[in-house]
N, C-alpha and C positions, 0 to 999 in steps of 0.2 A: 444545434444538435451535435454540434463536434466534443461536445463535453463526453461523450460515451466513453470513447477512449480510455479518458482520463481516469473514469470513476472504476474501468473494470479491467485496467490495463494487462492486471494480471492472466483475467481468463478472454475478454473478444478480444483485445490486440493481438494476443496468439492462432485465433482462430483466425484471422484475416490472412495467414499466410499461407494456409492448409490448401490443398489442393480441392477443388470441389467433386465431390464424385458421389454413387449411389449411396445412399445412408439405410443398415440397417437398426441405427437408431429409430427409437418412438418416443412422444411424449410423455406417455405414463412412466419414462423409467427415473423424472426425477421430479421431485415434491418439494414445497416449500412452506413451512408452518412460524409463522410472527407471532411473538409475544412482546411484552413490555410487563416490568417489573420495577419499579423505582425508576431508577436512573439508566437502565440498560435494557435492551431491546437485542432479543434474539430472534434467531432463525434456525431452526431444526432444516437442515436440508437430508433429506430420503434419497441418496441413491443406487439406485438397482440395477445400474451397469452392469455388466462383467469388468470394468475400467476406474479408475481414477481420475477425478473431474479435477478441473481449477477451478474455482467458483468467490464470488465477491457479491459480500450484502453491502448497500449502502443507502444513506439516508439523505433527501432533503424536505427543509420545511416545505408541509402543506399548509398554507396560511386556512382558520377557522377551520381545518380539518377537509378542506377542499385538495382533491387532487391537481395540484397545478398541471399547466400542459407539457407534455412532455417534450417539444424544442427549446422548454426553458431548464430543465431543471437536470439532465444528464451531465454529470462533471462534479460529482459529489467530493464535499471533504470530511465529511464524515464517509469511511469504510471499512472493510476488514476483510480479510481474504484467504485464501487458500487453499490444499490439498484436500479433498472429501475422496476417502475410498469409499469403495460398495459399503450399503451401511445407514447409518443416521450420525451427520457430523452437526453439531450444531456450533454456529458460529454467533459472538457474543459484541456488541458493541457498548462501551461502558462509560458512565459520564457524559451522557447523551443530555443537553439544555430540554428545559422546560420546551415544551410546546407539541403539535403535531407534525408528523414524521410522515412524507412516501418511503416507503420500504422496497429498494429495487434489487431485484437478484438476477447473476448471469453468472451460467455454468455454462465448461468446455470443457471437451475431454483431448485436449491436446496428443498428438503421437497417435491417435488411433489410426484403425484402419477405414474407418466410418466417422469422420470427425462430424460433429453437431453440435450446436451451441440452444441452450435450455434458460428463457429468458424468462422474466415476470410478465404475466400479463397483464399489462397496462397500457389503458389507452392511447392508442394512436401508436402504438409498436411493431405493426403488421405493418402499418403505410411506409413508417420510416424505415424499416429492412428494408424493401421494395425499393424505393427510392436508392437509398444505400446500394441495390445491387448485392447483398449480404452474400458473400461464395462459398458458404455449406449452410445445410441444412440447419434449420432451425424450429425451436417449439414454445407455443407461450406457456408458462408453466401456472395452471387454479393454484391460488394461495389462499389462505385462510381471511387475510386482510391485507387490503395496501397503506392504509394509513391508521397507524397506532400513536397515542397519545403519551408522553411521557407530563404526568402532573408534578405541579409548581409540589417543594415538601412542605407538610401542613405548619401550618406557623402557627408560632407559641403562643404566649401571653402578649396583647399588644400592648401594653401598658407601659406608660413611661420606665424606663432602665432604675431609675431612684424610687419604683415603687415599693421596690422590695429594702430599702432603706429604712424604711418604717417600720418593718420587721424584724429586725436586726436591732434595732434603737429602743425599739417599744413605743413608740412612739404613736 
């Protein structure tokens, strides 16, 4: 599980340092919506702070479109991150491989005076905050899907390469 860090350095390593205190944060105030398109796989993030979030989507394979367990697969190299003010940012990952994808998202609003971290929810994410001891508040955040497929591109003609030779030749 120490992959978390890694994958969302930008926005929970910053919250780890935050003091813990009352939050009048709430979970509805941030949203997260997945798509896939070709080769790229986005994230409309909704935030309705009064604040600007740090927030990072990232991906790892779910084999057969099964959500792996989540002590294995925290420490993404596929990510993408950054500033979401109040608003709808959507953030884009591009040149994403064939296959199926868990889709994980973690917002913070770093420097607040109510600091909160707004994670995905995904299984077994409650247990391991808990465990973790997590020192501000926190919220699973409904997404529209956790595991999006990004499809192989349809291939061509499969015919030997000198078919079209005979074309050419008249042959």
């Amino acid at each position: 599980m120490a992959k978390l860090g890694a994958a969302a350095a930008g926005s929970v390593g910053i919250v780890f340092a935050l003091p813990s205190v009352a939050s009048a944060a709430d979970g509805s105030e941030v949203s997260f919506s997945y798509s896939a398109e070709g080769s790229t796989i986005s994230n409309a993030i909704t935030n309705t702070t009064d604040s600007t979030l740090r927030c990072s989507t990232s991906l790892e394979p779910a084999p057969d479109g099964v959500l792996p367990p989540l002590d294995t697969i925290l420490g993404q190299d596929i990510f993408t991150g950054g500033d979401v003010p109040p608003g709808t940012t959507t953030q884009q990952l591009t040149d994403v491989p064939d296959g199926s994808w868990a889709v994980l998202v973690t917002c913070s609003n770093p420097g607040s005076e109510s600091p909160a971290t707004w994670l995905s929810d995904y299984p077994g994410v409650e247990d391991y905050l808990t465990r973790l001891q997590f020192p501000t508040p926190w919220f699973a955040v409904d997404q529209a899907s956790t595991v999006l497929t990004v499809p192989a591109p349809a291939s061509g003609d499969t015919g030997s390469p000198l078919d079209g030779l005979s074309d050419a030749f008249g042959s």
